[in-house]
Structures are given as C-alpha cells and as structure tokens.
Backbone as numpy.savetxt, mean C-alpha at the origin, in Angstrom:
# Nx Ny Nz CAx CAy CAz Cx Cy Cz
-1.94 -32.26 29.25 -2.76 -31.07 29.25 -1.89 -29.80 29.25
-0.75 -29.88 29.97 -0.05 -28.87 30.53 0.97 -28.48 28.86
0.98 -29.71 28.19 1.52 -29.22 26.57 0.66 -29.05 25.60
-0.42 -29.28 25.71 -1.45 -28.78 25.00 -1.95 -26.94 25.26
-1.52 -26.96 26.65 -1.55 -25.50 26.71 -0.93 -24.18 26.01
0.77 -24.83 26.56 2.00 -24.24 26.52 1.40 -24.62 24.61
1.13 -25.17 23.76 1.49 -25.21 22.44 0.41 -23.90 22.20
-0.63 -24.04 22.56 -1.73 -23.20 22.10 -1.38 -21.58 22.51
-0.79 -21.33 23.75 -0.19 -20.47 24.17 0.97 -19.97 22.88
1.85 -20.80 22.79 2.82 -20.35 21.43 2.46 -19.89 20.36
1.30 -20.41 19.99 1.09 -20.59 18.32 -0.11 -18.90 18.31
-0.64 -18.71 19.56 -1.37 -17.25 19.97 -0.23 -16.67 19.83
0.73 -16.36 20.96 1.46 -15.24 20.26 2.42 -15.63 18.86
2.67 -16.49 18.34 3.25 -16.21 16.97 2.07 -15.52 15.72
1.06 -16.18 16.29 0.44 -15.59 14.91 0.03 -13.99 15.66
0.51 -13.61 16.97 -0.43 -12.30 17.02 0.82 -11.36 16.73
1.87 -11.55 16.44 3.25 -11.06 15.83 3.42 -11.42 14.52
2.84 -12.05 13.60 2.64 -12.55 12.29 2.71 -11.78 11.54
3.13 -10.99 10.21 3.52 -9.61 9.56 2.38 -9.96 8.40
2.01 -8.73 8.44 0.91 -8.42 7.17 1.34 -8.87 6.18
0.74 -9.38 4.82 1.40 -9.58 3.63 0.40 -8.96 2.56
-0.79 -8.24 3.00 -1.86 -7.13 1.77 -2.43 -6.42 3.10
-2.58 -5.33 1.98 -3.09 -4.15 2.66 -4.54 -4.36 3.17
-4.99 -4.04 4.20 -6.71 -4.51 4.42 -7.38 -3.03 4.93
-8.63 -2.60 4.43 -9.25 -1.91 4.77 -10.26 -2.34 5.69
-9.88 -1.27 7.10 -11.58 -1.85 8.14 -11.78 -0.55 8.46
-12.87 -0.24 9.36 -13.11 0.64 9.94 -11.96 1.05 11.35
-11.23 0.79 11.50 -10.14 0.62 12.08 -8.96 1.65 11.44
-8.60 1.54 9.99 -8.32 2.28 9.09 -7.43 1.02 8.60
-6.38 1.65 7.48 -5.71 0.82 6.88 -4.74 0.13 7.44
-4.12 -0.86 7.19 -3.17 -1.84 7.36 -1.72 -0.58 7.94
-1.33 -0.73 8.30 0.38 0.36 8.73 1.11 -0.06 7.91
1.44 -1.44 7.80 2.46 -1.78 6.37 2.57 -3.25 6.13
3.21 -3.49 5.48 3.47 -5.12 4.92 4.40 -5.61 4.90
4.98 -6.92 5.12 6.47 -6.98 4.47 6.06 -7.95 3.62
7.27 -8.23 2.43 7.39 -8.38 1.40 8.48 -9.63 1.19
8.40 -10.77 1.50 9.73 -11.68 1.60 10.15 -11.66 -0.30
11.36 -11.19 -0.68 12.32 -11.26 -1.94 13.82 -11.61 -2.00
13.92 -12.19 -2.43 14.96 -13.31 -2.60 15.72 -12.53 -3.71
16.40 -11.66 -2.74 17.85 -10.79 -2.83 17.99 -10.07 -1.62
19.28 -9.00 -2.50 19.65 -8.46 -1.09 19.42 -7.29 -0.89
19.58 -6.41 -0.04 18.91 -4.91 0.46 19.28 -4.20 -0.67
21.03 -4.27 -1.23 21.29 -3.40 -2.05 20.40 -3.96 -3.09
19.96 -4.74 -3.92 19.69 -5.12 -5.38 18.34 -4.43 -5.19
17.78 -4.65 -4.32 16.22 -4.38 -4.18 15.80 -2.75 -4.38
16.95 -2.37 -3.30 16.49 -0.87 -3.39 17.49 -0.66 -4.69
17.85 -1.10 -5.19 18.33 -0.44 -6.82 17.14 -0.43 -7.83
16.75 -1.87 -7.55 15.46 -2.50 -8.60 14.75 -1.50 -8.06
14.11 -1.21 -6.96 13.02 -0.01 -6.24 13.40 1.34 -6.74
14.24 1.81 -6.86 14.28 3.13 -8.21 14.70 3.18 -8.90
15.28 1.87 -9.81 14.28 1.92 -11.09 12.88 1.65 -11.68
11.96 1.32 -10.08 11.21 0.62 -10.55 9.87 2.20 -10.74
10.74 3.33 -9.62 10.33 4.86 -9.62 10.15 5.35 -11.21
11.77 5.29 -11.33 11.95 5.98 -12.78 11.12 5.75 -13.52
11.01 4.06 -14.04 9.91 3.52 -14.66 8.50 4.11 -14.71
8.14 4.43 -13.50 6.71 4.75 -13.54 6.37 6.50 -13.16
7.46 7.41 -13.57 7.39 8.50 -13.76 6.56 9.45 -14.25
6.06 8.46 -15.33 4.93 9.33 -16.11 3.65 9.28 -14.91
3.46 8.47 -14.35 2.41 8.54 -12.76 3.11 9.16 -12.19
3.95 10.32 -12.29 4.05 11.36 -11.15 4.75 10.17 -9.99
5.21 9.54 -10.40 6.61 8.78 -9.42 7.55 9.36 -9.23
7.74 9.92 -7.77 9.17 10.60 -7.48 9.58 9.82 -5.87
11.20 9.78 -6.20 11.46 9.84 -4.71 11.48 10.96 -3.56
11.10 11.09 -2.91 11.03 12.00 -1.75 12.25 12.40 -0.82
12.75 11.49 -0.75 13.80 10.88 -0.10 14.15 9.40 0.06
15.77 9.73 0.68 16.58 8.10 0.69 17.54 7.86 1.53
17.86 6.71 1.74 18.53 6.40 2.17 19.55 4.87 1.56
20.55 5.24 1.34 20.68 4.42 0.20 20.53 2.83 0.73
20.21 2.00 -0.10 19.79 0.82 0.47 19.13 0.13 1.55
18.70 0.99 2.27 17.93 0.86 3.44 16.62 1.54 3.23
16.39 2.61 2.67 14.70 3.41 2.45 14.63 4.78 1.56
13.74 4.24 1.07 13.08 4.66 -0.19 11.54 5.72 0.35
11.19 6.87 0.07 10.42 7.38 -0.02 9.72 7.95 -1.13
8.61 7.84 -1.42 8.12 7.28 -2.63 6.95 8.54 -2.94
6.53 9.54 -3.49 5.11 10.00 -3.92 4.90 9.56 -5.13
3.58 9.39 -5.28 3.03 8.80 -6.57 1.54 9.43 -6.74
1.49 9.15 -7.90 -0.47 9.78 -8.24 -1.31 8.46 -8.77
-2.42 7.90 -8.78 -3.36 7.30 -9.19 -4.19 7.86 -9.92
-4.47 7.86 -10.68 -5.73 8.62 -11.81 -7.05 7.84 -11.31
-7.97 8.27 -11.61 -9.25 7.54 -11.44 -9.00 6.73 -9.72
-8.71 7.33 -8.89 -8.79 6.62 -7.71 -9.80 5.95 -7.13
-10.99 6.87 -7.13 -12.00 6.47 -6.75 -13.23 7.52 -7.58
-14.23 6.30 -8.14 -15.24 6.97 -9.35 -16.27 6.52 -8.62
-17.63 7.68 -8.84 -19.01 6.75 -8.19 -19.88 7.88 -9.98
-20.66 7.43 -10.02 -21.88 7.77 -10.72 -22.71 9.02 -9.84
-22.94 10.06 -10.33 -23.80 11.44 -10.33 -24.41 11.94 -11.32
-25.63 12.09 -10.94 -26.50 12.55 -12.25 -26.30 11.86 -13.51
-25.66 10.57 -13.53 -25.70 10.14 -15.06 -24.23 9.73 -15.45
-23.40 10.73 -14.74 -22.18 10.59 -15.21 -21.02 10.44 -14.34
-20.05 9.77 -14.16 -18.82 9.05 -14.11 -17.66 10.21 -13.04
-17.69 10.52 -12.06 -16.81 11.08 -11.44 -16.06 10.71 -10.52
-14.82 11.02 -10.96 -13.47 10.19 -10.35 -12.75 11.41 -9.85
-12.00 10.80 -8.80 -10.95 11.69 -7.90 -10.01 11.28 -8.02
-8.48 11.62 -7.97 -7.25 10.97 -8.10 -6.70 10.73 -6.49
-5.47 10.15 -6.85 -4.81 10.11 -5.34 -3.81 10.21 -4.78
-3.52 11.18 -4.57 -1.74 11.22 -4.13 -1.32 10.28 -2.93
-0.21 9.62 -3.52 0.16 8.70 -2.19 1.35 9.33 -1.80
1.81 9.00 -0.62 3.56 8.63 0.03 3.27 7.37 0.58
4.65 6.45 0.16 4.75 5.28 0.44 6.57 5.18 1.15
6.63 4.29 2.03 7.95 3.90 2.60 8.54 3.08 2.51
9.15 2.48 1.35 10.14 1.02 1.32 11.14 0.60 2.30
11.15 0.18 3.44 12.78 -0.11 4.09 13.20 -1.94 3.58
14.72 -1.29 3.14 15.42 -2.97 2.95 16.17 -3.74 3.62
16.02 -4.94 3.87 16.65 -5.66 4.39 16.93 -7.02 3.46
18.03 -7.68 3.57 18.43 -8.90 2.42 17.06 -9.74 3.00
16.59 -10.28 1.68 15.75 -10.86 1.72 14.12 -10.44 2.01
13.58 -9.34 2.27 12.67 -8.95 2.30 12.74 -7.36 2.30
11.34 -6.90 2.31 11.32 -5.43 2.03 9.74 -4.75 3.32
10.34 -3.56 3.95 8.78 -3.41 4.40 8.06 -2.22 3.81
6.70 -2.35 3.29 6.01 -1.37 2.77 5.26 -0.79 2.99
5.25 0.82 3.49 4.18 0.94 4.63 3.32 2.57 4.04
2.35 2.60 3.98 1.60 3.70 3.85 1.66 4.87 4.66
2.48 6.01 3.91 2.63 7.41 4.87 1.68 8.22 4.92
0.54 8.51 3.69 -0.46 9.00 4.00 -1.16 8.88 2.20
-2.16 9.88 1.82 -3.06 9.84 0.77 -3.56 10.80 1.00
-3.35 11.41 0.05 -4.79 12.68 -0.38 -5.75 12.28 -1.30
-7.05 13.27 -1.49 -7.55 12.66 -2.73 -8.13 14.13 -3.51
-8.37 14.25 -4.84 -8.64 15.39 -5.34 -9.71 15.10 -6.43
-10.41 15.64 -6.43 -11.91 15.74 -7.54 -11.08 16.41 -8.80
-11.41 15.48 -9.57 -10.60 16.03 -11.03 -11.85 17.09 -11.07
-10.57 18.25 -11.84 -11.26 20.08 -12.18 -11.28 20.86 -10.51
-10.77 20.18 -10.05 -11.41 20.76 -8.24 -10.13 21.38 -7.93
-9.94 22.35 -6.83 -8.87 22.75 -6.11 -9.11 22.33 -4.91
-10.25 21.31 -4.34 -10.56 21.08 -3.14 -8.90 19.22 -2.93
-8.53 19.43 -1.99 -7.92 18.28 -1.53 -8.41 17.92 -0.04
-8.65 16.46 -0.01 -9.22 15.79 1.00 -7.67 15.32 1.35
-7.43 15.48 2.88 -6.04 14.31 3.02 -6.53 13.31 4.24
-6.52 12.21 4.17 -7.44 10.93 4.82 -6.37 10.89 5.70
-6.93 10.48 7.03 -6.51 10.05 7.73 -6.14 8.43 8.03
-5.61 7.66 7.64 -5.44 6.48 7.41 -5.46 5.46 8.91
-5.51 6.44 9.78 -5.72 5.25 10.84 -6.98 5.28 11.64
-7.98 5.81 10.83 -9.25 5.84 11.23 -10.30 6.01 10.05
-11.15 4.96 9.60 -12.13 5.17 8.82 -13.92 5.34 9.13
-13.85 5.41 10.02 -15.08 5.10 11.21 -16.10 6.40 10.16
-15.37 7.23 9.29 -16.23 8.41 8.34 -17.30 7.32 7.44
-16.67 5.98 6.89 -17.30 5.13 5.95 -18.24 4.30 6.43
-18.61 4.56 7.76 -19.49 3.13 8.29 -20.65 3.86 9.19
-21.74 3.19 9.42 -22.64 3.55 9.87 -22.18 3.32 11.65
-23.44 3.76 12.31 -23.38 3.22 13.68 -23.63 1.56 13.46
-23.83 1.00 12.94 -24.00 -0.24 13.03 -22.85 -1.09 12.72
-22.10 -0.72 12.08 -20.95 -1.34 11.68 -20.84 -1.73 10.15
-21.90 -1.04 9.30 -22.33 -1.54 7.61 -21.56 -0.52 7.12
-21.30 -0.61 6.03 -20.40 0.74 5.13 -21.65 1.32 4.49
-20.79 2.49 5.00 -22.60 3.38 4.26 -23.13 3.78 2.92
-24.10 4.08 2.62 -24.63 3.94 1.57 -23.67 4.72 0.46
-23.86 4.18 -0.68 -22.55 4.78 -2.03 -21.17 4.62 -1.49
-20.88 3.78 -0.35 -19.16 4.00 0.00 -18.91 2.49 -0.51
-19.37 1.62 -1.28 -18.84 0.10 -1.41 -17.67 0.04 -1.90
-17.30 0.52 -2.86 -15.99 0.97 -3.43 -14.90 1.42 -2.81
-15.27 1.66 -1.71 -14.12 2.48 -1.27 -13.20 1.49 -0.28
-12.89 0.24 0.03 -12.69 -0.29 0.91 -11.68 -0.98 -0.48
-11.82 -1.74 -1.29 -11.64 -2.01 -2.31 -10.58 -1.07 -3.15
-10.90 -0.09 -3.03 -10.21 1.20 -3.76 -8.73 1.84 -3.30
-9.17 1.70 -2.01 -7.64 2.04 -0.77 -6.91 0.29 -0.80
-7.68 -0.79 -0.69 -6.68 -2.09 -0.61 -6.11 -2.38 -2.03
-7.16 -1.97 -3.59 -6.25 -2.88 -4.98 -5.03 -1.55 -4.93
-5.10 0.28 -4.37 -4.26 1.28 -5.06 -2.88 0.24 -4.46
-2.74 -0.13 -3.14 -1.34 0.15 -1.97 -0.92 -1.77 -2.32
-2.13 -2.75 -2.56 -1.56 -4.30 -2.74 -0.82 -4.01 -4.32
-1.58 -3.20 -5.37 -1.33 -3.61 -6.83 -0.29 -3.02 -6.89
0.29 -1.66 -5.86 1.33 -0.66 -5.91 2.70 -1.75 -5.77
2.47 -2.88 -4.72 3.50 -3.38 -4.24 3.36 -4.57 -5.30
2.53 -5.42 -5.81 2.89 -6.18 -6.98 3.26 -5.89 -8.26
3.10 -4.32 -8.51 3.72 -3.83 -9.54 5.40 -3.68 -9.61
5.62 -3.55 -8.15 7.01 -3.36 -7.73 7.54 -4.41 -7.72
7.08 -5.90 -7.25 7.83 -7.24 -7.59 7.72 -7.54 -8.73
6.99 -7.33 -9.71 6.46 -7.64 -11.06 8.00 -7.24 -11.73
7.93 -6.09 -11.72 9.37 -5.31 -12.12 10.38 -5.88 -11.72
10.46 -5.57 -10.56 11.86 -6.24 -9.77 12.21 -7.94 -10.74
10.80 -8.62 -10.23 11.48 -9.92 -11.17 11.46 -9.79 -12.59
11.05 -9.02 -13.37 11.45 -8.65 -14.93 13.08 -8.02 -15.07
13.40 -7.17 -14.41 15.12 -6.83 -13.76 15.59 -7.78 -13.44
15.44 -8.68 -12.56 16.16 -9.51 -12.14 16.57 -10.83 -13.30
15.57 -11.16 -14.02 15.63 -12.05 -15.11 16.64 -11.97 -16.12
16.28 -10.27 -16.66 17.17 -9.76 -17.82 18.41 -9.74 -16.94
18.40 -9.39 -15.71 20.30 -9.23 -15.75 20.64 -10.83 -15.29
19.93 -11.90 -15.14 20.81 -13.37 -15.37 20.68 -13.92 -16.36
20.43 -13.29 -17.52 20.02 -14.36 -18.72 21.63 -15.05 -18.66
C-alpha cells in the first residue's frame, strides 16, 4: 500500500512540473510558454531562429533583441487575426505579437510576451492582456456570444508560429547535410 502511494505521489508531482508542448487558451488566459524538444544545439537553433526571422520579413518579422545563442526576441504581425461577420461583411483585425525564444542544446523555450490587436483602417489598438481572459466568458463559464473564434485564433497564431519555426529549421537543417 505504502508503494502504491509513494508511486502515485511521484507520478502527481512529475506530471504537475510537466512542460507545455501547445499553446492553450482558457479563461485563465494563455499558456506562458512551451518548450520545444530539437535535436541540435543552442548555437544551430538560434542561427536557424534568425534565419527563420529574415525569412518571414515580409510579415513584419523583426528581432527586438538578442542574445546570441541563448534568446531571441521576436515582433511579428498576423494579417487577418481575428475576422467575425457585420452587416454582411467580413471584418478582420491584425495582430502584433512579441515572442521569446531561449536556447538550450537540444530544446528551445517559447513564450508569449504580449499581443495587440488592430481593426484594419482603425487607429484604435487593443493590447490583451494575456494572463487573463475572463473578458470572453460569461458568468457561467460559456464563451460568450460571437467570441467562438477567438480561443482558436490566439492557440493556431502562437502553436502554427512555433511549427512554422521547426518546419524551417528542419528544411535548413536538411539542405546543409545533404
């Protein structure tokens, strides 16, 4: 009995120390960050990680700051961030991100610094608070009416951001072992 405990006891705190691997939206707010297990080393990664900037420049990809091989600071834009239907027609907001790469051989952590969002034609900017969404949900705990999208919208921008970045990385990595 007394190892049936002690196991159940272990396996609680390992998984309650267990590292994110996708971004999740709750009413809670977003995920803080992810790590990323990649099979290289700090330097290759954060090399592959701006070029993987340069690459995607035309999205308003810049570094912010660095640190060489250890962290990467990242702004980027999303077009069409988030679209709902009005009067008939199709209106989308964009999204400015900052994102934080730190490297270590063999994995990477990726963590969300913040998001704005802007009504295309607008000078209005919304900047979200990311560790509280409690704005999207009712008292009951339902996401409120016209917000379905939006839970969806904050998890494919920050998961597809980081599979775009291994996507690359292993297209780099390929061409330089042919």
């Amino acid at each position: 009995m007394k190892l049936k405990t002690l196991l159940l006891m272990a396996f609680t705190t390992a998984s309650t120390f267990a590292q994110e691997t996708e971004f999740k939206f709750s009413k809670d707010g977003l995920t803080d960050f992810i790590v990323t297990t990649y099979d290289a080393s700090a330097k290759d990664t954060y090399i592959r990680t701006v070029a993987w900037v340069k690459e995607n420049a035309k999205k308003n990809f810049v570094v912010v700051s660095s640190v060489e091989n250890e962290k990467l600071t990242i702004e980027g834009t999303k077009e069409n961030f988030l679209c709902s239907k009005a009067g008939g027609t199709n209106v989308c907001t964009s999204g400015t991100f900052i994102i934080e790469i730190n490297f270590k051989d063999g994995k990477y952590k990726f963590a969300v610094l913040g998001l704005t969002e802007k009504a295309n034609n607008s000078a209005n900017t919304i900047v979200h608070n990311l560790d509280d969404f409690s704005e999207y949900y009712d008292k009951d705990g339902t996401l409120k009416k016209y917000k379905d999208d939006v839970p969806a919208a904050y998890e494919s921008l920050f998961n597809d951001l980081n599979k775009s970045l291994i996507s690359f990385m292993d297209k780099k990595k390929k061409a330089e072992n042919w």
